[in-house]
Legacy VTK file of the C-alpha trace (Angstrom):
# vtk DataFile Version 3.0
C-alpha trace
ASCII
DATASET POLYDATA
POINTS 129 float
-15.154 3.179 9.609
-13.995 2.109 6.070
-15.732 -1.048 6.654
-19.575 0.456 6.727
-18.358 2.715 3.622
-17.809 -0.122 2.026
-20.840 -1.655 2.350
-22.894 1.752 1.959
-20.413 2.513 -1.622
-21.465 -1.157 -2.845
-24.851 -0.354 -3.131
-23.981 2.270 -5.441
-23.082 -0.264 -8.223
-20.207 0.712 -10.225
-20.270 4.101 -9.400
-19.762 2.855 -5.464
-17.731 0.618 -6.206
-15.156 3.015 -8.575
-15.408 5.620 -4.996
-14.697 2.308 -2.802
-11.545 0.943 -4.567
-10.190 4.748 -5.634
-10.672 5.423 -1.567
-8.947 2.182 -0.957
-6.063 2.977 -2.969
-5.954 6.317 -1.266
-7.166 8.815 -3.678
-9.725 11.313 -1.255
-12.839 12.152 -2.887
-12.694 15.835 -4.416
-9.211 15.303 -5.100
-9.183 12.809 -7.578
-7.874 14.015 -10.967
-8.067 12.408 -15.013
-5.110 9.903 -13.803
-7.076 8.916 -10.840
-10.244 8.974 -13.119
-8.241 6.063 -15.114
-7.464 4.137 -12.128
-10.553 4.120 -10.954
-11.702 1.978 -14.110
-8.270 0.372 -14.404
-9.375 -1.299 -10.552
-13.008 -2.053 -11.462
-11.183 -4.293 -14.185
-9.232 -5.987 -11.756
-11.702 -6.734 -9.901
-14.552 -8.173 -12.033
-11.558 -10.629 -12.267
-10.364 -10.978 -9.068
-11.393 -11.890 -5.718
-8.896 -10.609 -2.756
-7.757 -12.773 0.041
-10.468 -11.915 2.835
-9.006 -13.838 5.378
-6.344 -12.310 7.882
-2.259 -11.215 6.423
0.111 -13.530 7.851
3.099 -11.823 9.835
6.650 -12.465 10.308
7.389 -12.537 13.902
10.161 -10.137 15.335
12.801 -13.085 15.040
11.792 -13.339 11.426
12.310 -10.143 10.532
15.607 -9.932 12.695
16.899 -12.377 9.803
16.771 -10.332 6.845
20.065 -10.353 5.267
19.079 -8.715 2.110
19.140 -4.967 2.102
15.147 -4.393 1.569
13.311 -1.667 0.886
9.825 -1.244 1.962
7.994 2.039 0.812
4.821 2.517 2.440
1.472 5.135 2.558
0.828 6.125 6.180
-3.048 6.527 5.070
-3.325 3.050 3.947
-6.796 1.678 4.888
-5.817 -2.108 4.208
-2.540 -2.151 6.053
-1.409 -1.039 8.959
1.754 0.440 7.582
3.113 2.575 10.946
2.719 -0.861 12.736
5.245 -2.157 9.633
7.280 0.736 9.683
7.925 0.204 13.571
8.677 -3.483 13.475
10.587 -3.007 10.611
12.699 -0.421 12.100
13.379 -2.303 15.295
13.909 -5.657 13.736
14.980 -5.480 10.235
18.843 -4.787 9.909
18.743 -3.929 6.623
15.464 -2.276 5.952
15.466 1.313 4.202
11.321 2.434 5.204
9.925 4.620 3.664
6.818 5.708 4.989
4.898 8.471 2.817
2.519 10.943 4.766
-0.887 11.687 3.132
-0.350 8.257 1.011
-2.651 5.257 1.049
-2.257 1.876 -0.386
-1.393 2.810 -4.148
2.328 4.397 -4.125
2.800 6.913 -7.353
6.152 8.582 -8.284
8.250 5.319 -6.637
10.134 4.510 -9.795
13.196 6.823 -8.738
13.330 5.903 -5.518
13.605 2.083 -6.362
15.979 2.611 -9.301
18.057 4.506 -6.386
18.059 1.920 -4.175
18.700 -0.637 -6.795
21.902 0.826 -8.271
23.649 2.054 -5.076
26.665 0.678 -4.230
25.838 -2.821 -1.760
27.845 -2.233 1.464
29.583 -4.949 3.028
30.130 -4.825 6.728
LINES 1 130
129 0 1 2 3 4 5 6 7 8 9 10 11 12 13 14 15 16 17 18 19 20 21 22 23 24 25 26 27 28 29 30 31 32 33 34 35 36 37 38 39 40 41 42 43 44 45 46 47 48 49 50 51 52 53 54 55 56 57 58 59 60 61 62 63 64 65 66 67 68 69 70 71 72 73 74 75 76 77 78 79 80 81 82 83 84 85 86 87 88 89 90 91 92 93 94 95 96 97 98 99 100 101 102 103 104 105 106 107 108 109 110 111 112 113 114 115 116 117 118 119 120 121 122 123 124 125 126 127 128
């Protein structure tokens, strides 16, 4: 589980810790490239800095959700080892009515190449029922 691979990369020092947070983010080992070389250090940064919430997400509840009036989009990595994003993308779809998901296969937590589809859904036209 990503849990004990956690623990396992941490004894590794930086090195560990680089593989823990680039596996995190999504990037499978073998595959990473220069970019995801840079990210790699650009997250050890962050977190020499930063402490993330350990303690459990809060959820909306269905009736929550139900109420989004907004049109919201919520883009997603299907491989995301700190959220369950199919559980989102299912409640989402059932209960938001205006929620455009987006739920990218072979994606974890860290979303590259977004910008177009954000501008897009920025600068359509807003329909009015």
């Amino acid at each position: 589980s990503f849990l004990v691979k956690a623990v396992l990369l941490q004894l590794l020092g930086d090195r560990g810790r680089r593989r823990l947070l680039l596996s995190a983010l999504g990037v499978r080992q073998g595959r990473a490239g220069p970019h995801d070389q840079a990210l790699g250090e650009f997250a050890l940064l962050i977190f020499k800095h930063f402490r993330p919430r350990l303690d459990r997400v809060q959820l909306a509840d269905d009736t929550t959700l139900a109420g989004l009036v907004p049109p919201t989009l919520v883009i997603a990595g299907a491989q995301d080892a700190m959220l369950d994003s199919n559980d989102t993308a299912r409640r989402l779809s059932q209960c938001g009515p205006n929620v455009e998901m987006r739920l990218l296969p072979d994606t974890g937590h860290y979303l590259p190449g977004q910008v177009q589809a954000v501008l897009d859904f920025l600068t359509k036209p807003a329909h009015h029922p």
